[in-house]
PDBQT receptor file of N, H, CA, C and O in Angstrom, charges set to zero:
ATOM      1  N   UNK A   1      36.440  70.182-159.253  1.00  0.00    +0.000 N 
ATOM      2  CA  UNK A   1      36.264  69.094-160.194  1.00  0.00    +0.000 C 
ATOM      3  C   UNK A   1      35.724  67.845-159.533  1.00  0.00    +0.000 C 
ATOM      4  O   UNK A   1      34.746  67.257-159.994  1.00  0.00    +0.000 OA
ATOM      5  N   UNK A   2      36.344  67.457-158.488  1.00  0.00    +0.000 N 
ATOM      6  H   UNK A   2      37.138  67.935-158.113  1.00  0.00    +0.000 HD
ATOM      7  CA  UNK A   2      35.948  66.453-157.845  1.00  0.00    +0.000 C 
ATOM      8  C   UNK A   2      34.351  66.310-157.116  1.00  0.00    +0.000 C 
ATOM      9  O   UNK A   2      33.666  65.291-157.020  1.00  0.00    +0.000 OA
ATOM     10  N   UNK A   3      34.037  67.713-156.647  1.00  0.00    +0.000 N 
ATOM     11  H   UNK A   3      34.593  68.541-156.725  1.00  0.00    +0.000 HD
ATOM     12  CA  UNK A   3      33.096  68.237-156.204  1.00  0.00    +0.000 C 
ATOM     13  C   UNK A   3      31.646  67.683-157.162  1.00  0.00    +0.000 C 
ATOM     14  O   UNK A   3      30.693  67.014-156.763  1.00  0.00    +0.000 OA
ATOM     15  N   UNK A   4      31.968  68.363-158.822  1.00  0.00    +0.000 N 
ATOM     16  H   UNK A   4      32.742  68.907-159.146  1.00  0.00    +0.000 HD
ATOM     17  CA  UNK A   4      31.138  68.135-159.519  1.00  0.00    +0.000 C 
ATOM     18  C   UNK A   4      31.131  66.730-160.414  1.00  0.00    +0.000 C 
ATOM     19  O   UNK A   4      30.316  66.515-161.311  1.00  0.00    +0.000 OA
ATOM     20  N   UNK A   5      32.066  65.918-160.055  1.00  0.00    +0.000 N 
ATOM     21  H   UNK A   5      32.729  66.093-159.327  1.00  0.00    +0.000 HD
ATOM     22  CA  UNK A   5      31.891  64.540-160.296  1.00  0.00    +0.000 C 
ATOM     23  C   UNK A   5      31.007  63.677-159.392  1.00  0.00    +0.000 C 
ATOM     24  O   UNK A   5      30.409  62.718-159.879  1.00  0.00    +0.000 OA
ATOM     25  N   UNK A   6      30.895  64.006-157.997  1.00  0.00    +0.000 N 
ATOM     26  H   UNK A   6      31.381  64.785-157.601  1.00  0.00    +0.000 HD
ATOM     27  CA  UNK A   6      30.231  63.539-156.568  1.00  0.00    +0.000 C 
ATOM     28  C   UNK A   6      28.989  63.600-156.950  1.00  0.00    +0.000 C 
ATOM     29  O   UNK A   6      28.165  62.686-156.994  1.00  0.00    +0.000 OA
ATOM     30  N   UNK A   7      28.794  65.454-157.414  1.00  0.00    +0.000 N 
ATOM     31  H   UNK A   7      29.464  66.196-157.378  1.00  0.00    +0.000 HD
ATOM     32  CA  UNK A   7      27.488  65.811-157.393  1.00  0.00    +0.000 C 
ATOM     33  C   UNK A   7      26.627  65.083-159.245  1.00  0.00    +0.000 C 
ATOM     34  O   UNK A   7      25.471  64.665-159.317  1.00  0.00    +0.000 OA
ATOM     35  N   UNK A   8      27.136  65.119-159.860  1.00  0.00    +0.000 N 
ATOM     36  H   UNK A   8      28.075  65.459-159.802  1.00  0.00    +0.000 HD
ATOM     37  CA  UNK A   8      26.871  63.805-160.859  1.00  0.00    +0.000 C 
ATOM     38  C   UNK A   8      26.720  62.370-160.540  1.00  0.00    +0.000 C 
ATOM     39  O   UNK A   8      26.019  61.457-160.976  1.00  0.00    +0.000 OA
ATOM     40  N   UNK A   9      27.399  62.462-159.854  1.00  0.00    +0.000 N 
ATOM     41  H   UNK A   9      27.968  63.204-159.500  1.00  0.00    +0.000 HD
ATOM     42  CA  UNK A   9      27.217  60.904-159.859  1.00  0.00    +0.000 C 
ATOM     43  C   UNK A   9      25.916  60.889-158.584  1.00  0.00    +0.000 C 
ATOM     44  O   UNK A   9      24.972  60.144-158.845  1.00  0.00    +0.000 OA
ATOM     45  N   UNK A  10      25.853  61.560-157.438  1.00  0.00    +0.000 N 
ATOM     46  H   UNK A  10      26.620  62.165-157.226  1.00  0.00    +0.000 HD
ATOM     47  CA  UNK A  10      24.302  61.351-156.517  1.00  0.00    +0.000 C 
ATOM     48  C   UNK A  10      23.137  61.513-157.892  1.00  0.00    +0.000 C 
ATOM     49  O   UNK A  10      22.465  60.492-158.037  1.00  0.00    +0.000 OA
ATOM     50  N   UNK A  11      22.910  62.332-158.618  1.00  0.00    +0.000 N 
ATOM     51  H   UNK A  11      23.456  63.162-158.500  1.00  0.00    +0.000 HD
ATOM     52  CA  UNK A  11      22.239  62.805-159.028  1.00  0.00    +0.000 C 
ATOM     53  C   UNK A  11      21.754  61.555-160.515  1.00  0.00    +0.000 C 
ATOM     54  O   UNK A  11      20.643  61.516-161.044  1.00  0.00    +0.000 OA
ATOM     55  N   UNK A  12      22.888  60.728-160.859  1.00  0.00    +0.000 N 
ATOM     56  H   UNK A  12      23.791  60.761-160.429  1.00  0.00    +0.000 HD
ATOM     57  CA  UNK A  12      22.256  59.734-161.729  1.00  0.00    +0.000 C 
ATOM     58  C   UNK A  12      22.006  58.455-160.899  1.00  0.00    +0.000 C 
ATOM     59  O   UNK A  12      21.393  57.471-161.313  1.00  0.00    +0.000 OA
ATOM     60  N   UNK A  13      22.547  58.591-159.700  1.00  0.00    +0.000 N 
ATOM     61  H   UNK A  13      23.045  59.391-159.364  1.00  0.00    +0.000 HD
ATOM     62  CA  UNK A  13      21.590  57.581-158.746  1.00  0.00    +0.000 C 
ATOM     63  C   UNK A  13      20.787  57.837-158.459  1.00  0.00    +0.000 C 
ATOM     64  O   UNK A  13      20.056  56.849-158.386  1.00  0.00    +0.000 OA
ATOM     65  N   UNK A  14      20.103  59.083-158.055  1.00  0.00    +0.000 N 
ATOM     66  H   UNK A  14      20.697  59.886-158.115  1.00  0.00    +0.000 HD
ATOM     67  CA  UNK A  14      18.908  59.484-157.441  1.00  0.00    +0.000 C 
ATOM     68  C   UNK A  14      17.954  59.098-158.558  1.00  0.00    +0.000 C 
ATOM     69  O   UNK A  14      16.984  58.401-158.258  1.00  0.00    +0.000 OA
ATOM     70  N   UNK A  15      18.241  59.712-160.571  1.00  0.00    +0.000 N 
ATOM     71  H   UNK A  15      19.028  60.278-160.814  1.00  0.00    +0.000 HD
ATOM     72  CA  UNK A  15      17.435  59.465-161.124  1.00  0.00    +0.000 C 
ATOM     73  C   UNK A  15      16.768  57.666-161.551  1.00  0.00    +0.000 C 
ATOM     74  O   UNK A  15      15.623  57.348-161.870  1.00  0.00    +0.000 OA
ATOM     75  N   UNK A  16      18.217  56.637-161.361  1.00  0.00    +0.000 N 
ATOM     76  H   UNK A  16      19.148  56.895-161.101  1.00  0.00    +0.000 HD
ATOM     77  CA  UNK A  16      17.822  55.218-161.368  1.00  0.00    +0.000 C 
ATOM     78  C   UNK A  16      17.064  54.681-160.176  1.00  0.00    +0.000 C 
ATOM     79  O   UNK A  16      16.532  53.571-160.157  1.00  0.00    +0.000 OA
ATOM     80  N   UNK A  17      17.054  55.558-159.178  1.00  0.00    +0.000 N 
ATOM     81  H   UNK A  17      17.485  56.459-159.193  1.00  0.00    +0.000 HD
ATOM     82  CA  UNK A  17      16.523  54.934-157.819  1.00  0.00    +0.000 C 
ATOM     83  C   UNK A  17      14.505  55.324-158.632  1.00  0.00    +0.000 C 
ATOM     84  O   UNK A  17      13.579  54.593-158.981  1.00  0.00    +0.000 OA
ATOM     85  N   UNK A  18      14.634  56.206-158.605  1.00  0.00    +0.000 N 
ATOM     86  H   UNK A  18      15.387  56.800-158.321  1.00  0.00    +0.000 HD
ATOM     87  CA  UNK A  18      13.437  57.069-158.870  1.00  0.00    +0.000 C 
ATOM     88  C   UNK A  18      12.757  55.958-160.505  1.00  0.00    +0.000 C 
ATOM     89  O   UNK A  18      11.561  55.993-160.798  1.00  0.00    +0.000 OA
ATOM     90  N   UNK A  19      13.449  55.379-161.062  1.00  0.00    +0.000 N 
ATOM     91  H   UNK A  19      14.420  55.351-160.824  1.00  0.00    +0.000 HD
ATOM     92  CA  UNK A  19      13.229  54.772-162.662  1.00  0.00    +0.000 C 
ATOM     93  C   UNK A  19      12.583  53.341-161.667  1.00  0.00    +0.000 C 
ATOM     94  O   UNK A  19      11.377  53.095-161.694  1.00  0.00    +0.000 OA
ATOM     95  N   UNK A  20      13.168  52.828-161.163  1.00  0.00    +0.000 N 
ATOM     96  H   UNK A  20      14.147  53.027-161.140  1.00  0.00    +0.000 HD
ATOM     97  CA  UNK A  20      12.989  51.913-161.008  1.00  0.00    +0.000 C 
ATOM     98  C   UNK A  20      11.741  51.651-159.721  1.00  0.00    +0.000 C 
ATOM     99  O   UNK A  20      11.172  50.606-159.405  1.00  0.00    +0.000 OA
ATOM    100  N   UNK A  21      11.623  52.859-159.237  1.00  0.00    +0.000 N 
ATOM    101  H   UNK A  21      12.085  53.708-159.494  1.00  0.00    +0.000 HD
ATOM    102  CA  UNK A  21      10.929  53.056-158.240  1.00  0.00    +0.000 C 
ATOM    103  C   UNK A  21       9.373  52.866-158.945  1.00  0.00    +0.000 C 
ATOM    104  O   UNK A  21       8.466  52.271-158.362  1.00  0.00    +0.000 OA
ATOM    105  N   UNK A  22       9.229  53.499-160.346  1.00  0.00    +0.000 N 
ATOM    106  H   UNK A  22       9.966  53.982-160.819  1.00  0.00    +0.000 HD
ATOM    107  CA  UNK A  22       8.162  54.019-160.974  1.00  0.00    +0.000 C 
ATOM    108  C   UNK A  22       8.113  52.949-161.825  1.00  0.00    +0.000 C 
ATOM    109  O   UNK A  22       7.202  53.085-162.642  1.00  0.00    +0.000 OA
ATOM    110  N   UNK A  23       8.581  52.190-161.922  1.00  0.00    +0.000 N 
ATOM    111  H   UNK A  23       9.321  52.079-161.258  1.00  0.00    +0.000 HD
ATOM    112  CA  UNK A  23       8.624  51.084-163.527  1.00  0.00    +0.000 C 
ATOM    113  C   UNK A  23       9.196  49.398-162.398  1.00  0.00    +0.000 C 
ATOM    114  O   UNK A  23      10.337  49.020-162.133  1.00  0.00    +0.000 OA
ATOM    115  N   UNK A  24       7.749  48.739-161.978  1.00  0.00    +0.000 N 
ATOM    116  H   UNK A  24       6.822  49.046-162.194  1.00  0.00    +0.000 HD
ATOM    117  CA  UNK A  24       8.036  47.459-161.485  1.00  0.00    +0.000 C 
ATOM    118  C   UNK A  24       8.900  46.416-162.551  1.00  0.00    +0.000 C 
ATOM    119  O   UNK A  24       9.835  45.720-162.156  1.00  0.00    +0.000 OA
ATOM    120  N   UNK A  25       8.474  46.434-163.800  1.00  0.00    +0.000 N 
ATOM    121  H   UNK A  25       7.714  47.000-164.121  1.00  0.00    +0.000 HD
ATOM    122  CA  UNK A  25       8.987  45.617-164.525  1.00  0.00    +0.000 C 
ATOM    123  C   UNK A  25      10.241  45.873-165.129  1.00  0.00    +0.000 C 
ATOM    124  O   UNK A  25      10.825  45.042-165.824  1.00  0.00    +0.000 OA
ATOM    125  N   UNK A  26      10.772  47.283-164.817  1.00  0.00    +0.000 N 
ATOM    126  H   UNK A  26      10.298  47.959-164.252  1.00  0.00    +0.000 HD
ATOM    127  CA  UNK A  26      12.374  47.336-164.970  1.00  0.00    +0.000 C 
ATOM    128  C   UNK A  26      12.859  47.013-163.635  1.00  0.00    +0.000 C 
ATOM    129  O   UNK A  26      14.067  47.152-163.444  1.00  0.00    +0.000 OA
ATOM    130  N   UNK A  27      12.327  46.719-162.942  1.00  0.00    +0.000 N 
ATOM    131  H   UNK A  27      11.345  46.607-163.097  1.00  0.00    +0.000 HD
ATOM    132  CA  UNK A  27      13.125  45.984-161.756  1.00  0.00    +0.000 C 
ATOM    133  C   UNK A  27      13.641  44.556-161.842  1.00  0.00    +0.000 C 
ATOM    134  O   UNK A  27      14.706  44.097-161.430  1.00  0.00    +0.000 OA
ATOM    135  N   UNK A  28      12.398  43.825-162.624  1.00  0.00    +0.000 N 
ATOM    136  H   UNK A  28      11.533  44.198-162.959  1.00  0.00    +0.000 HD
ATOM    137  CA  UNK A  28      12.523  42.195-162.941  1.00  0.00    +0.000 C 
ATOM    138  C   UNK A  28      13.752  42.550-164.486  1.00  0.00    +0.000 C 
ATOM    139  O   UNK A  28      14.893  42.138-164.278  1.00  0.00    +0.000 OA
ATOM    140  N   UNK A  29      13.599  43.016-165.426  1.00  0.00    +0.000 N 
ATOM    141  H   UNK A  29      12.672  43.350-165.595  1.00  0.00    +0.000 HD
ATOM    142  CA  UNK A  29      14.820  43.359-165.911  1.00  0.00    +0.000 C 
ATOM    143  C   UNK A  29      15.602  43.229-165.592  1.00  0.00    +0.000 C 
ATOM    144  O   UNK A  29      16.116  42.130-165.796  1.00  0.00    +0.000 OA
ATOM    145  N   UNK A  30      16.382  44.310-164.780  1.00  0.00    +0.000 N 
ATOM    146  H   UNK A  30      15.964  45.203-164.614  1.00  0.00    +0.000 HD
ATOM    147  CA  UNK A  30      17.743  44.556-164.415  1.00  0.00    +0.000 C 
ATOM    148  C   UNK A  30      17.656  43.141-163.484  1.00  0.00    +0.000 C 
ATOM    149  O   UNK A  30      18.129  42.299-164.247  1.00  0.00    +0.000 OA
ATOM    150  N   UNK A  31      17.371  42.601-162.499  1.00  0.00    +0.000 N 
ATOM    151  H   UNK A  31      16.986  43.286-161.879  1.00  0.00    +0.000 HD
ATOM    152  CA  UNK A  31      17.242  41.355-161.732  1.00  0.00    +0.000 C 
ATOM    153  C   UNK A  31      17.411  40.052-163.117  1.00  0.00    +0.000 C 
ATOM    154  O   UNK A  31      18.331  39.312-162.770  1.00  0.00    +0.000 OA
ATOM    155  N   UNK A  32      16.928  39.665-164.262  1.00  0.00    +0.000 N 
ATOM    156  H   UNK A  32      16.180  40.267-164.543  1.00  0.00    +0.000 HD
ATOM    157  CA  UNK A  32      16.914  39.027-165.241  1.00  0.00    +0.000 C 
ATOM    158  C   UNK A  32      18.393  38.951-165.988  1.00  0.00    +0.000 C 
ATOM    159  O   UNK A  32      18.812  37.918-166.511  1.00  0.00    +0.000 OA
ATOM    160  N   UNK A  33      19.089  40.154-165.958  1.00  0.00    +0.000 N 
ATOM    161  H   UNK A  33      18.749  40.993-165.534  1.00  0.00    +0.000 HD
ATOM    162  CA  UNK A  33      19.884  40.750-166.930  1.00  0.00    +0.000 C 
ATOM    163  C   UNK A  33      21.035  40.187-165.919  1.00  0.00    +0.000 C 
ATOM    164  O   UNK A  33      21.893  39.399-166.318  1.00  0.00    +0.000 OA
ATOM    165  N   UNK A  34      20.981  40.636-164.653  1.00  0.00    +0.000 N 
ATOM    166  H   UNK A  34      20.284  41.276-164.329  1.00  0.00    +0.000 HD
ATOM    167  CA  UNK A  34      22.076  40.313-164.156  1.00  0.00    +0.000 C 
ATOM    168  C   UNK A  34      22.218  38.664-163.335  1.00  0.00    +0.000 C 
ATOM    169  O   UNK A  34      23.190  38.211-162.730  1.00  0.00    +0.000 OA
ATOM    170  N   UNK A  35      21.123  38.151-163.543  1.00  0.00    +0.000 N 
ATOM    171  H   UNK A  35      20.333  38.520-164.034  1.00  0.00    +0.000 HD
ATOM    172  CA  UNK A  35      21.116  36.457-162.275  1.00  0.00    +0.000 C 
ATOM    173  C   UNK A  35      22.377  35.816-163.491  1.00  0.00    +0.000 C 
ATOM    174  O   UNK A  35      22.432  35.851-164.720  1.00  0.00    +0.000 OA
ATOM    175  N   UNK A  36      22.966  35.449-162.795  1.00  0.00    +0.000 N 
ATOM    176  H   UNK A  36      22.922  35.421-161.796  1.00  0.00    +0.000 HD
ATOM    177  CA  UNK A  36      24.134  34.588-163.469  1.00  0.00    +0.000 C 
ATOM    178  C   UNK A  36      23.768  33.062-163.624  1.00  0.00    +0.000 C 
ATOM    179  O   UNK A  36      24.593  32.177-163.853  1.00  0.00    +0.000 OA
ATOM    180  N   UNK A  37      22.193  32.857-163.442  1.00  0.00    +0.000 N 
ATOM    181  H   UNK A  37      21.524  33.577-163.256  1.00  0.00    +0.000 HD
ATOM    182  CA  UNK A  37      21.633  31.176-164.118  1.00  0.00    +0.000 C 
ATOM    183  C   UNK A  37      21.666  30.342-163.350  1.00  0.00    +0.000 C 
ATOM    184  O   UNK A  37      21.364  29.191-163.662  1.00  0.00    +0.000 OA
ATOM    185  N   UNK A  38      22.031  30.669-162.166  1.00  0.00    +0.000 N 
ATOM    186  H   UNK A  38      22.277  31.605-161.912  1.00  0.00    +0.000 HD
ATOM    187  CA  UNK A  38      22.092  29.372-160.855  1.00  0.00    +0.000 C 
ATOM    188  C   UNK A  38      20.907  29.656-160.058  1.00  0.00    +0.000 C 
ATOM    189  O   UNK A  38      20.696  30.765-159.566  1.00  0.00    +0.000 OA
ATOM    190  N   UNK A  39      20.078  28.579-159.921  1.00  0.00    +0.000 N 
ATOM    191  H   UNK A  39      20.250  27.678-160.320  1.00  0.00    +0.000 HD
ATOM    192  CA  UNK A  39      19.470  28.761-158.445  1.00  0.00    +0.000 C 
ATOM    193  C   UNK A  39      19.903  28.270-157.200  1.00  0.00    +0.000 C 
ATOM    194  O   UNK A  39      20.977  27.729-156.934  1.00  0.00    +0.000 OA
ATOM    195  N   UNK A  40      19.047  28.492-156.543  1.00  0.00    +0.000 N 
ATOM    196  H   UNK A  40      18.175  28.931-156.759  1.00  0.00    +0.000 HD
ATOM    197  CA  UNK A  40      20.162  28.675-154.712  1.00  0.00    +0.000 C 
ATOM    198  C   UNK A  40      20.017  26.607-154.579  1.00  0.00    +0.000 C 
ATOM    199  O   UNK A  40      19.214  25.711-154.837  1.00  0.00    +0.000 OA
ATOM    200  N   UNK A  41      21.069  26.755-154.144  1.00  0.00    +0.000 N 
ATOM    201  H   UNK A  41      21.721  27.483-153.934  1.00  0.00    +0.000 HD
ATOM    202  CA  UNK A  41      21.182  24.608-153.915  1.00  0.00    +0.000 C 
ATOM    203  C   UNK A  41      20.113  24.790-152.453  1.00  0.00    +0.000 C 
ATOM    204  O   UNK A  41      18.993  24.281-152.428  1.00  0.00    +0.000 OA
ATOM    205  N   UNK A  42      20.589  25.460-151.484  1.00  0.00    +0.000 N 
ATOM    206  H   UNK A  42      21.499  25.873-151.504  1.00  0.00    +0.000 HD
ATOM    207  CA  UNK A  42      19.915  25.177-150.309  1.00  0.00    +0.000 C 
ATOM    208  C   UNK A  42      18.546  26.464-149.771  1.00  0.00    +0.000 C 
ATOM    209  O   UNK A  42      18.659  27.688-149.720  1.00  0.00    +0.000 OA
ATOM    210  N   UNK A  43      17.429  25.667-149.464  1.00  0.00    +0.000 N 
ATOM    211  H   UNK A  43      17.337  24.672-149.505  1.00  0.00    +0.000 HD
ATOM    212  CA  UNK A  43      16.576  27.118-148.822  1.00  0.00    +0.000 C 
ATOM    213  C   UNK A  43      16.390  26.712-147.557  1.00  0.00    +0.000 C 
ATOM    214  O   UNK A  43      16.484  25.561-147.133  1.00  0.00    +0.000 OA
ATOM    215  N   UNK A  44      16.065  27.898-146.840  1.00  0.00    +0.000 N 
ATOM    216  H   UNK A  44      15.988  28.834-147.185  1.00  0.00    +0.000 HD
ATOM    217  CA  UNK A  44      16.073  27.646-145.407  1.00  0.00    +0.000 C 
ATOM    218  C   UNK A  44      13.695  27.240-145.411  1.00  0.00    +0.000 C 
ATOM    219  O   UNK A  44      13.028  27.865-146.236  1.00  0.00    +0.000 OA
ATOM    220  N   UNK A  45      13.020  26.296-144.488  1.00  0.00    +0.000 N 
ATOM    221  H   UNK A  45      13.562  25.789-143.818  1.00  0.00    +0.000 HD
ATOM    222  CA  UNK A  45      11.781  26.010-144.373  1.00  0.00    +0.000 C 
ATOM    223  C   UNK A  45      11.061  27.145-144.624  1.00  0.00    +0.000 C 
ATOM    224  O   UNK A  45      11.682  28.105-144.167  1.00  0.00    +0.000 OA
ATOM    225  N   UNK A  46       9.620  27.611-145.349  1.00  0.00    +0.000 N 
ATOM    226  H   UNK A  46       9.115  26.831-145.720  1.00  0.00    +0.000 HD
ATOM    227  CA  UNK A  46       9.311  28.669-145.305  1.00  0.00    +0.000 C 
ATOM    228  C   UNK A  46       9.398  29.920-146.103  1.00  0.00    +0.000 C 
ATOM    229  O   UNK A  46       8.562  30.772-146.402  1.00  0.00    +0.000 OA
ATOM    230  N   UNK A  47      11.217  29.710-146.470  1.00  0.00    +0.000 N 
ATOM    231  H   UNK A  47      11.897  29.018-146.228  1.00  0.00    +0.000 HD
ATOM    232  CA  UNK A  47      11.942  30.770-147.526  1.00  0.00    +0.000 C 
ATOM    233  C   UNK A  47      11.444  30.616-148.983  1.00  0.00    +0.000 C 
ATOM    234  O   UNK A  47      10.993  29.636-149.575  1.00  0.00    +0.000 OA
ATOM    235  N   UNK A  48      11.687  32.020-149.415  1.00  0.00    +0.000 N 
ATOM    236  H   UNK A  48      12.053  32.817-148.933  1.00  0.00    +0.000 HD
ATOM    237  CA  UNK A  48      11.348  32.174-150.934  1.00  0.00    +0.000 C 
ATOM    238  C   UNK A  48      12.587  31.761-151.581  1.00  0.00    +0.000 C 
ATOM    239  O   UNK A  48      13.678  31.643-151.023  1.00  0.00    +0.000 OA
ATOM    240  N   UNK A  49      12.295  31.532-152.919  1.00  0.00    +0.000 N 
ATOM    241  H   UNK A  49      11.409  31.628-153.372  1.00  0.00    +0.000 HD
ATOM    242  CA  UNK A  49      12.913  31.345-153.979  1.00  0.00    +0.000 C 
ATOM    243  C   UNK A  49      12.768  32.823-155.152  1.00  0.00    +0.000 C 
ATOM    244  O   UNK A  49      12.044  33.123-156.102  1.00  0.00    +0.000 OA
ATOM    245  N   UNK A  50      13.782  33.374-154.495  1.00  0.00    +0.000 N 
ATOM    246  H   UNK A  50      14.370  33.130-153.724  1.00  0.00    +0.000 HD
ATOM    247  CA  UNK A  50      13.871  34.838-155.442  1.00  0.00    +0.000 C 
ATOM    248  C   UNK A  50      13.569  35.001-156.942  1.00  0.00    +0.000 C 
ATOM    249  O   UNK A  50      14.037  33.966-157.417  1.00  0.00    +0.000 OA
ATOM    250  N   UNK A  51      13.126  35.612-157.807  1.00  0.00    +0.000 N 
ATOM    251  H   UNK A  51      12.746  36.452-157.422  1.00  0.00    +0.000 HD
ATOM    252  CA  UNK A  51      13.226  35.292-158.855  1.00  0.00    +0.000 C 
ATOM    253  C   UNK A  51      12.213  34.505-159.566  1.00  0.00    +0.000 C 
ATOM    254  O   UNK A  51      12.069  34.802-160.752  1.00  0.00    +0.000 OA
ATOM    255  N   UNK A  52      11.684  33.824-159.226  1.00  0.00    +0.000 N 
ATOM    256  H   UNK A  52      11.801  33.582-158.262  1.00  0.00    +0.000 HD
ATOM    257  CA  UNK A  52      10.687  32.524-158.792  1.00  0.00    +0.000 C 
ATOM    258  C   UNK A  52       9.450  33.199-158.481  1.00  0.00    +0.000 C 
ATOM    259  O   UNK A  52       9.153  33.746-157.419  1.00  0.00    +0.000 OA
ATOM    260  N   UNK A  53       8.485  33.051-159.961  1.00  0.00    +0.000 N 
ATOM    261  H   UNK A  53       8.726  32.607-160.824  1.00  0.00    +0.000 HD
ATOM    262  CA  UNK A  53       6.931  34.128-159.540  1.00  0.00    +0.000 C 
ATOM    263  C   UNK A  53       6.012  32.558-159.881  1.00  0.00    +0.000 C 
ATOM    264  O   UNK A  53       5.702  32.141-160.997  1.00  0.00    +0.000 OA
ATOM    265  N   UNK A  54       5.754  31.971-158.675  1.00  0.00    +0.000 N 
ATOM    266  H   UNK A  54       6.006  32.310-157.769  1.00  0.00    +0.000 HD
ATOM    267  CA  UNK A  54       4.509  31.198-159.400  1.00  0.00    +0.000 C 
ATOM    268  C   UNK A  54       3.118  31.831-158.908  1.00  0.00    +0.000 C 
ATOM    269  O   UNK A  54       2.177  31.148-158.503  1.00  0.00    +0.000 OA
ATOM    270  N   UNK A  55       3.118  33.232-158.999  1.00  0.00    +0.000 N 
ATOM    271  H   UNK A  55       3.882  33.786-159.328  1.00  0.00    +0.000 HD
ATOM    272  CA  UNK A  55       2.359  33.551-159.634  1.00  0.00    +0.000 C 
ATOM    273  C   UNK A  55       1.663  33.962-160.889  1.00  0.00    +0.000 C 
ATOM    274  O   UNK A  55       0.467  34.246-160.955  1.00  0.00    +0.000 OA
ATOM    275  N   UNK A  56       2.352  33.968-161.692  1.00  0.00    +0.000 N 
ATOM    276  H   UNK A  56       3.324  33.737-161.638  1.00  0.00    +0.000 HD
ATOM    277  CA  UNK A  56       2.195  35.011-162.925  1.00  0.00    +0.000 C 
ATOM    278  C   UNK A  56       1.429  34.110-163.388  1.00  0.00    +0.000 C 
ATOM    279  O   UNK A  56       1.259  32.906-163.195  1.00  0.00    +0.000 OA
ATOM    280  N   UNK A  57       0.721  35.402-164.442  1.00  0.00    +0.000 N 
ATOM    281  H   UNK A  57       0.859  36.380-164.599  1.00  0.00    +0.000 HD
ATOM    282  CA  UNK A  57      -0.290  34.706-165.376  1.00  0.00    +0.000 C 
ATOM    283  C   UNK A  57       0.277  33.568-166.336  1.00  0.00    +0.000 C 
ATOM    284  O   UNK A  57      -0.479  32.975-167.105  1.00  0.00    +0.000 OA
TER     285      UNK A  57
């Protein structure tokens, strides 16, 4: 039982690793869905600001 709970559970990680691998914009999703609305108070010179595309169209 335990065996085939292990082997379920690798196997719906393997398929979200693989979803997200193939789909860039469900990455900014799940990243969107979960930022809890704060940005960082301090950056180190140089450093990005995660989250933060000034690129986009």
């Amino acid at each position: 039982m335990k065996a085939d709970a292990v082997r379920l559970a690798a196997q719906a990680e393997a398929e979200a690793i693989k979803a997200l691998r193939n789909n860039p914009g469900l990455v900014a999703l799940t990243q969107a869905e979960r930022w809890g609305g704060q940005l960082l108070r301090t950056t180190l010179p140089g450093g990005s600001i995660p989250m933060l595309d000034l690129n986009a169209n």
